[in-house]
ZAZA-878877 format. One record per residue: residue number from 1; residue in three letters; x, y, z of N, C-alpha, C in turn. Coordinates in steps of 0.1 Angstrom, whole numbers, plus 5000, padded with zeros to 4 digits. Layout:
% ZAZA-878877
[NUM, Ala, [X, Y, Z], [X, Y, Z], [X, Y, Z]]
...
This chain:
% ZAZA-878877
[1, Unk, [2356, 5074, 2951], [2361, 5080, 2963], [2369, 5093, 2960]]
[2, Unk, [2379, 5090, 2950], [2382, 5105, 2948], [2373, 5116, 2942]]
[3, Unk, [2361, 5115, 2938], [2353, 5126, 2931], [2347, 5133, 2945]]
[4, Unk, [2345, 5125, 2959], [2341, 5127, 2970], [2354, 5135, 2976]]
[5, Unk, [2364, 5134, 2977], [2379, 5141, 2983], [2374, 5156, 2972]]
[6, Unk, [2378, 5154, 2958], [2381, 5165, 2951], [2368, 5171, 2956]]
[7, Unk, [2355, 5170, 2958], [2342, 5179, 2960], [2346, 5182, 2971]]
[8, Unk, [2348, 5176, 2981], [2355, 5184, 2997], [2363, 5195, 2999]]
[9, Unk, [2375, 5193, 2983], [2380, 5199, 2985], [2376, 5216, 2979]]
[10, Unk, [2369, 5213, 2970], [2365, 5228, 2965], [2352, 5231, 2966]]
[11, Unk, [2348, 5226, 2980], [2337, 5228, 2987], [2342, 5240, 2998]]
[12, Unk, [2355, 5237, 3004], [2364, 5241, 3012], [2367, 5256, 3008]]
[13, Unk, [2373, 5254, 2996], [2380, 5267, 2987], [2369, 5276, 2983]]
[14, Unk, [2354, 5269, 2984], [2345, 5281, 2974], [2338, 5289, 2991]]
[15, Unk, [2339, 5282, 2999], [2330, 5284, 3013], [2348, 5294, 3019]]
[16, Unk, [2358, 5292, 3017], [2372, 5301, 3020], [2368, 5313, 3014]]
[17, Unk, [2366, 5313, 3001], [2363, 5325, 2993], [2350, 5335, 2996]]
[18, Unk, [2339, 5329, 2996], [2327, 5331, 3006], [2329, 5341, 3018]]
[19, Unk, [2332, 5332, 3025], [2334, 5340, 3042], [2347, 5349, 3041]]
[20, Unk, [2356, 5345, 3030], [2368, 5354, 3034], [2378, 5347, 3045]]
[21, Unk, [2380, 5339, 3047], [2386, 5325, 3052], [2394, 5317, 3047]]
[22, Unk, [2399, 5323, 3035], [2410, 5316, 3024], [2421, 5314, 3035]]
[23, Unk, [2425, 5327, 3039], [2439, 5318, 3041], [2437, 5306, 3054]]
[24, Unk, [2428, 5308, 3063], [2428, 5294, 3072], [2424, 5284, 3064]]
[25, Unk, [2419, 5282, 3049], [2419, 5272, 3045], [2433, 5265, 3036]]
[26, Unk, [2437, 5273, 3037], [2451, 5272, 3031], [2461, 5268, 3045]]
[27, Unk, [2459, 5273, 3053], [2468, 5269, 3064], [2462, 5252, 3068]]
[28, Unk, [2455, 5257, 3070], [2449, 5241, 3074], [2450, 5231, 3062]]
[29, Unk, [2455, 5232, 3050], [2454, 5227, 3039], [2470, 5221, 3044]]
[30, Unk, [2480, 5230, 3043], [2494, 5229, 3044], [2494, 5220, 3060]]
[31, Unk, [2487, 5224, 3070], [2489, 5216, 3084], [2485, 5199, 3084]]
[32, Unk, [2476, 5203, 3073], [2475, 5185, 3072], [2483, 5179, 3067]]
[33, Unk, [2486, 5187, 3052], [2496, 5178, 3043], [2512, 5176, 3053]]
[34, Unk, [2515, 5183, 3060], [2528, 5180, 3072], [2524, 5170, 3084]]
[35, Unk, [2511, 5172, 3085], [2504, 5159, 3099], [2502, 5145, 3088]]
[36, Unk, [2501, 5142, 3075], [2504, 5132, 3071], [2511, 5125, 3065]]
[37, Unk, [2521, 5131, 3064], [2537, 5128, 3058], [2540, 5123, 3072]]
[38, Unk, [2541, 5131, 3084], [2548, 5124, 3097], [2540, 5111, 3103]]
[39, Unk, [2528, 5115, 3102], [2518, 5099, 3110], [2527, 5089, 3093]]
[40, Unk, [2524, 5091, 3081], [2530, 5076, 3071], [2546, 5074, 3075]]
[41, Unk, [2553, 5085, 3079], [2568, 5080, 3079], [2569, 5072, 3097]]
[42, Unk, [2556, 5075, 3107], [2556, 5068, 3117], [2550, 5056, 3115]]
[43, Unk, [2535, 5056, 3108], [2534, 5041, 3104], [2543, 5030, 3097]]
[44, Unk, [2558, 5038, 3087], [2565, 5028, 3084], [2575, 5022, 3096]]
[45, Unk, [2576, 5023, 3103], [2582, 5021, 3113], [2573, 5009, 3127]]
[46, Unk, [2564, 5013, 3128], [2559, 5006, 3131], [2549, 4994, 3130]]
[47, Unk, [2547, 4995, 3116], [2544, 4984, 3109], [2553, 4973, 3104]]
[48, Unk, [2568, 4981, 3102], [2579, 4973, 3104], [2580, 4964, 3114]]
[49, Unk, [2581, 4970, 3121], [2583, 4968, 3134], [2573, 4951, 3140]]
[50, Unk, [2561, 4954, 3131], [2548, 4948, 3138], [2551, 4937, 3127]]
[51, Unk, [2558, 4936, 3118], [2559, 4928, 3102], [2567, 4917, 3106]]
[52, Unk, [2578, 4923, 3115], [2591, 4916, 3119], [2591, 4909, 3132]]
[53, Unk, [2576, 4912, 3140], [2570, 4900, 3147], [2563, 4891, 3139]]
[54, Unk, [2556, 4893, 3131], [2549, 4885, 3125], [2553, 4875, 3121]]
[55, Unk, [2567, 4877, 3116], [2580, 4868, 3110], [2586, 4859, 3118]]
[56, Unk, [2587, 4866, 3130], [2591, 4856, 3135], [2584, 4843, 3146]]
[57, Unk, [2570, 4851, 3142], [2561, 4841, 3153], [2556, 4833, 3138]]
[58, Unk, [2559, 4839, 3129], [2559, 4829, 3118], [2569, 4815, 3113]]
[59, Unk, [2582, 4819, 3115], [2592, 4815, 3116], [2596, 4805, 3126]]
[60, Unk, [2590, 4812, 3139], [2592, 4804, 3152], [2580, 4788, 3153]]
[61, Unk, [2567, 4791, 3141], [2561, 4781, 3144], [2549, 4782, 3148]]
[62, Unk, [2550, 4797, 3154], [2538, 4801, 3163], [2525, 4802, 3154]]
[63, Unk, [2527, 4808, 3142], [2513, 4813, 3137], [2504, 4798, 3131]]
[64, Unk, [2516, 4791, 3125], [2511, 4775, 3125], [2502, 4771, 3138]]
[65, Unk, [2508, 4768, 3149], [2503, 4761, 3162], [2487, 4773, 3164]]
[66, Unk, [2489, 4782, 3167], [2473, 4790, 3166], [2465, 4788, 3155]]
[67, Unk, [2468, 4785, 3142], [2459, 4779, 3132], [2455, 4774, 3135]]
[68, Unk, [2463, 4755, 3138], [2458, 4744, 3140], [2450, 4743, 3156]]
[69, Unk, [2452, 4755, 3163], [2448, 4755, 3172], [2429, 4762, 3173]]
[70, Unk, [2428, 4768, 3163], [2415, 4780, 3159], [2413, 4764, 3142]]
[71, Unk, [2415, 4760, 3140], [2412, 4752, 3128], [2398, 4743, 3132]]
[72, Unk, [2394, 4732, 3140], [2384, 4729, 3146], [2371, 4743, 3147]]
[73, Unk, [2375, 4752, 3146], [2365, 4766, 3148], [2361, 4771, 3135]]
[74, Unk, [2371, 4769, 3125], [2371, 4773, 3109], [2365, 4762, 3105]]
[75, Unk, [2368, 4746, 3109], [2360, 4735, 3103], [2348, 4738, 3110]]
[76, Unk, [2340, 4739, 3116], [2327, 4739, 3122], [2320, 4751, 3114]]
[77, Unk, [2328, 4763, 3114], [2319, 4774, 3101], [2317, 4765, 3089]]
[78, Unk, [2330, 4762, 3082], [2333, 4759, 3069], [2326, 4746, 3066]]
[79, Unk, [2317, 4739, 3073], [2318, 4726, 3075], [2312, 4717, 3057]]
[80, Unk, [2311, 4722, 3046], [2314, 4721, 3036], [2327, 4715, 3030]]
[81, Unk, [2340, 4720, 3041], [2350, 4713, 3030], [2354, 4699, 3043]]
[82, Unk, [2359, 4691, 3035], [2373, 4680, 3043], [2380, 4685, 3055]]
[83, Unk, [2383, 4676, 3061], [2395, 4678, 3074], [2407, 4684, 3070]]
[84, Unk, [2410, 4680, 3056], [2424, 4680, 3056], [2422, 4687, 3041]]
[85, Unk, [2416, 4702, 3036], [2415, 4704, 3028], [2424, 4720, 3032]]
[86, Unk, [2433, 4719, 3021], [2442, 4729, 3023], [2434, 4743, 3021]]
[87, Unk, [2426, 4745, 3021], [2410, 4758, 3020], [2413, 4760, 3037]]
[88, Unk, [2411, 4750, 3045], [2411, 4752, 3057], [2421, 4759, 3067]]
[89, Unk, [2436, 4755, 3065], [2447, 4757, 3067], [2450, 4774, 3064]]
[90, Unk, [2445, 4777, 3052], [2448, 4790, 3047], [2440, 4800, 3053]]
[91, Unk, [2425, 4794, 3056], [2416, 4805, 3063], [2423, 4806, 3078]]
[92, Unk, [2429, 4796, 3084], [2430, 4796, 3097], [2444, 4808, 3091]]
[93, Unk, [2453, 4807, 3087], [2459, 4811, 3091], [2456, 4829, 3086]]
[94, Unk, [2447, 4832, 3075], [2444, 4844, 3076], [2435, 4850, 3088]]
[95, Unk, [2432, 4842, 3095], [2419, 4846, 3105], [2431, 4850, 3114]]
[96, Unk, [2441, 4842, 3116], [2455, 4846, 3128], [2462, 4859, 3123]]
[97, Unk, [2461, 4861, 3111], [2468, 4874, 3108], [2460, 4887, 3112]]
[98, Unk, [2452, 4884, 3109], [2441, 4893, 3108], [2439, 4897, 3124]]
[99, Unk, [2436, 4885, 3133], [2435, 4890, 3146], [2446, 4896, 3148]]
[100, Unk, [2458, 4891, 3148], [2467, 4900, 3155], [2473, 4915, 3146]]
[101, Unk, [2460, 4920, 3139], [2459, 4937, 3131], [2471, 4937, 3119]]
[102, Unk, [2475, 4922, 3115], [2488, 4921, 3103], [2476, 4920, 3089]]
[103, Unk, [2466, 4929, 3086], [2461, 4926, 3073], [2473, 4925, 3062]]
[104, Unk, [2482, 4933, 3060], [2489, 4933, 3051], [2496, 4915, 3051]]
[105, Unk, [2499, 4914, 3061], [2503, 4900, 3060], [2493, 4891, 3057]]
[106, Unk, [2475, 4888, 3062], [2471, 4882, 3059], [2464, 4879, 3046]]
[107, Unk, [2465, 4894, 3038], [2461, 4893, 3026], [2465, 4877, 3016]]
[108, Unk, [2480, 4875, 3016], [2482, 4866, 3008], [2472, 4850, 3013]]
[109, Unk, [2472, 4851, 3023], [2470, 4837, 3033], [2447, 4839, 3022]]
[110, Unk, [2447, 4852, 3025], [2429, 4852, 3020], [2432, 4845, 3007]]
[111, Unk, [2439, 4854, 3000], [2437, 4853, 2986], [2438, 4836, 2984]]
[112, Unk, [2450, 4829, 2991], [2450, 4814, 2989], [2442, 4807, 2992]]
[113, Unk, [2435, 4813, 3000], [2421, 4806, 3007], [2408, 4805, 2995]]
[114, Unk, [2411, 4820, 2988], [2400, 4817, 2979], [2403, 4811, 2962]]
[115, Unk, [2415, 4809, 2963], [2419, 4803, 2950], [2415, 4787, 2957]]
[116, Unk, [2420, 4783, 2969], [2417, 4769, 2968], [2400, 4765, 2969]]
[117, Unk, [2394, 4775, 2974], [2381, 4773, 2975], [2374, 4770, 2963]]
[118, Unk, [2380, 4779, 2952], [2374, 4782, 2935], [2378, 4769, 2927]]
[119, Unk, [2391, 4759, 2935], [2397, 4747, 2933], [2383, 4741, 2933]]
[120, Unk, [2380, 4736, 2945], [2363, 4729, 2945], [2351, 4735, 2938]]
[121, Unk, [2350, 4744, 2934], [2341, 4753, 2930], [2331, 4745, 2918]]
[122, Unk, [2319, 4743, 2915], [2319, 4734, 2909], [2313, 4743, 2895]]
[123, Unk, [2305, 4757, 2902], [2304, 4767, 2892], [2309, 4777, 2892]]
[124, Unk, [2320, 4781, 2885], [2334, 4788, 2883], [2326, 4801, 2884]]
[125, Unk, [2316, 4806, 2879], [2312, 4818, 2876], [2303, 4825, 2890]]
[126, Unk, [2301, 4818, 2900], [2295, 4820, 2911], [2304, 4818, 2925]]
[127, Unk, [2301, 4827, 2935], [2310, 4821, 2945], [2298, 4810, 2956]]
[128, Unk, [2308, 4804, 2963], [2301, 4796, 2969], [2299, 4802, 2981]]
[129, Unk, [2284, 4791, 2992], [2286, 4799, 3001], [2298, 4802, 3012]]
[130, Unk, [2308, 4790, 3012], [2322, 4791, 3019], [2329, 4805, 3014]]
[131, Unk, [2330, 4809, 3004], [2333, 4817, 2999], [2331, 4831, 3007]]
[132, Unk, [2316, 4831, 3003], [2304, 4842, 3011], [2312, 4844, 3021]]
[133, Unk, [2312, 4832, 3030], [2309, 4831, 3044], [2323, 4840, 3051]]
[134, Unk, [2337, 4836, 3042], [2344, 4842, 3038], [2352, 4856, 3041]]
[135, Unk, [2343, 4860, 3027], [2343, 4871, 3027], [2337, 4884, 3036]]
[136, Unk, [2327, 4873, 3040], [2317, 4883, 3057], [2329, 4884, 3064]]
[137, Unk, [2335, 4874, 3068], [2342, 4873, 3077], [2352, 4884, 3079]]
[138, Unk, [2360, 4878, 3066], [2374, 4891, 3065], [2371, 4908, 3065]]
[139, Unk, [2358, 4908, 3059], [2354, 4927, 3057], [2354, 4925, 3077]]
[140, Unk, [2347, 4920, 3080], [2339, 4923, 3097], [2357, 4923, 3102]]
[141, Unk, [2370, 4913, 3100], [2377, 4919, 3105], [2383, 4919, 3119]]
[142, Unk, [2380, 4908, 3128], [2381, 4905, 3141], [2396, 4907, 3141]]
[143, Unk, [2399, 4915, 3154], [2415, 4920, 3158], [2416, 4920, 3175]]
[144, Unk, [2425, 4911, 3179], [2429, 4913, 3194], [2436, 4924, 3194]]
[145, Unk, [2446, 4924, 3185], [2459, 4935, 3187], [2455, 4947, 3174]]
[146, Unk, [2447, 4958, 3173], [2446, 4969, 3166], [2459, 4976, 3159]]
[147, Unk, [2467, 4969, 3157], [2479, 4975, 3151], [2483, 4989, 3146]]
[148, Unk, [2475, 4990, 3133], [2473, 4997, 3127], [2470, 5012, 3132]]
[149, Unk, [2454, 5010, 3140], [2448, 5020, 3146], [2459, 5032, 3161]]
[150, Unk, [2466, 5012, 3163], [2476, 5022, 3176], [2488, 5029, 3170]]
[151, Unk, [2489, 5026, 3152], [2500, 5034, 3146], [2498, 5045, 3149]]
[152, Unk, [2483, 5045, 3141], [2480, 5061, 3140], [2477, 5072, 3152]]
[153, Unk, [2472, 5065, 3160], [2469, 5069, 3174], [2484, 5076, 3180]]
[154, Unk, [2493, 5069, 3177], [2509, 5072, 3185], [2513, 5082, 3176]]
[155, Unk, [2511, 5081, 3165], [2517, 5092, 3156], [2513, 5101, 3157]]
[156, Unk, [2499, 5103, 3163], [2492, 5115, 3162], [2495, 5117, 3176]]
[157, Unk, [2499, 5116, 3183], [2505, 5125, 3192], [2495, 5123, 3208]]
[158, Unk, [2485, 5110, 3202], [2475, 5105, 3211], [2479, 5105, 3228]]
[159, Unk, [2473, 5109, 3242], [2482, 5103, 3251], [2482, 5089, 3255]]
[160, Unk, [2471, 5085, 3257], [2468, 5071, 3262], [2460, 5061, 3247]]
[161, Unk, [2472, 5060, 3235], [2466, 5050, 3225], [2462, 5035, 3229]]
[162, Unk, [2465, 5031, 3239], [2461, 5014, 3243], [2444, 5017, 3244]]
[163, Unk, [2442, 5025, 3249], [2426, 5027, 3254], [2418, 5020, 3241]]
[164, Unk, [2423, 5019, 3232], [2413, 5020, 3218], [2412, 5002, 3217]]
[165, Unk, [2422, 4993, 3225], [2423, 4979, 3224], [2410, 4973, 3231]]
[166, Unk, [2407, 4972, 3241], [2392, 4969, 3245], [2381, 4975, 3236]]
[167, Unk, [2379, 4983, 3231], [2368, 4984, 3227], [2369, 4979, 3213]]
[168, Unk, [2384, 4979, 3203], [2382, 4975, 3191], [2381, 4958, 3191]]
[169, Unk, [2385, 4953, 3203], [2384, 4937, 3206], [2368, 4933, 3205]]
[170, Unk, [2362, 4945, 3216], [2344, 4945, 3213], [2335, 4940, 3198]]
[171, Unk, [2343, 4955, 3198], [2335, 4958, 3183], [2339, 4946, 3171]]
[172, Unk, [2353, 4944, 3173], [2354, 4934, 3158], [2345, 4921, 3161]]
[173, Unk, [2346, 4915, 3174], [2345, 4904, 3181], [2324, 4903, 3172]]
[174, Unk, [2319, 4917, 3177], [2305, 4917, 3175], [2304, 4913, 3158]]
[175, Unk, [2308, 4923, 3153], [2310, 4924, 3139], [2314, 4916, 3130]]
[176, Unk, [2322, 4905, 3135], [2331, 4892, 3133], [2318, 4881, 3135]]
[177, Unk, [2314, 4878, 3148], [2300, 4866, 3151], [2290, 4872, 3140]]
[178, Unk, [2285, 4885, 3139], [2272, 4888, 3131], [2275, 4888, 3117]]
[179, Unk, [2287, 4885, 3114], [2293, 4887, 3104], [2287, 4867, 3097]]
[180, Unk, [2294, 4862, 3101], [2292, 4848, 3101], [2277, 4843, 3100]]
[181, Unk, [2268, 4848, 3116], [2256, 4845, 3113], [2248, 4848, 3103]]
[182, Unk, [2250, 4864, 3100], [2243, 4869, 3090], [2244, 4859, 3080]]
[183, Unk, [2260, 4856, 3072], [2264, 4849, 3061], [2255, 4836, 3061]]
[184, Unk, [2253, 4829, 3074], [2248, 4818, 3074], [2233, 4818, 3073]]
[185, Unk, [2226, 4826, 3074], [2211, 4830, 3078], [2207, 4832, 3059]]
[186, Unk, [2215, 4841, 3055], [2215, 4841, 3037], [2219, 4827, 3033]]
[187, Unk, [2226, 4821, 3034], [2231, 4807, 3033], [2220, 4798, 3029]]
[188, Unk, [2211, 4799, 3038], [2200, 4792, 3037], [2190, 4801, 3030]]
[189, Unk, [2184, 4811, 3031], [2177, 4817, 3024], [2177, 4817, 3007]]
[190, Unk, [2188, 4821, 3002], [2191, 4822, 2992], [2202, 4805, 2990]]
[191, Unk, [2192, 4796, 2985], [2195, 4784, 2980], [2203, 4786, 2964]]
């Protein structure tokens, strides 16, 4: 990725030199580097912000009762492991992070998901298809609440940032089911 930035960037500087357009590439150079210092010092803020719900609907109980509440949904994908296998508990609860746009929070909940998964694992050097199924899942990314995207939206000085919540609920929702079937359709294919 960075060899892709650096080529943009003296793609920019050789096509400035060219036309004779240096210095709007230089202004525009310096206008960004000031438009992304203020959107990251507004994202810390409201990621805080969004971190310290999380906490406390964590705290409160909440993010438990929607696991075990979405857990019957995670056993019917997963249907490989036990009722009561702690693989299950961890996916639910990263699937809850994740919907409500707290990747940073859900990361740890994945990672535990796939350590206990590797627990059962019977060949260490291969993932399984729970695993797979998994990992479709989390890239696809299903989000009720876009957190993140309405950071950046508000920082950037957006007028109407909610507008982006309906359609990113669409899109993940699509992206999330085809996510799964796909995983399950390879599932069987590749024995």
């Amino acid at each position: 990725m960075n060899y892709i930035w650096i080529f943009l960037i003296l793609i920019s500087f050789i096509f400035g030199l060219i036309n004779g357009t240096m210095q709007e590439v230089v202004s525009a150079l310096l206008t960004s580097m000031k438009q992304a210092v203020t959107i990251a010092f507004s994202l810390i803020g409201i990621m805080a912000f969004w971190l310290g719900i999380m906490n406390i609907a964590k705290n409160s109980g909440l993010i438990e009762a929607f696991s075990k509440f979405i857990a019957p949904v995670v056993r019917f994908i997963f249907k490989d492991f036990k009722k009561d296998d702690p693989a299950i508990s961890s996916i639910a609860l990263n699937f809850t992070a994740n919907a409500l746009g707290l990747a940073n929070a859900a990361t740890p909940f994945g990672i535990k998901a796939m350590e206990e998964m590797q627990k059962n694992n019977e060949d260490k050097e291969r993932a399984t298809n729970g695993m797979c199924t998994f990992l479709a899942m989390n890239t696809a990314g299903f989000q009720l609440v876009p957190t993140s995207v309405l950071a950046i939206l508000t920082a950037s000085g957006a007028k109407n940032p909610t507008e982006i919540i309906l359609p990113a609920i669409m899109v993940t929702t699509i992206a999330f089911i085809s996510a799964i079937i796909i995983s399950k359709i390879f599932e069987r294919v590749f024995r």
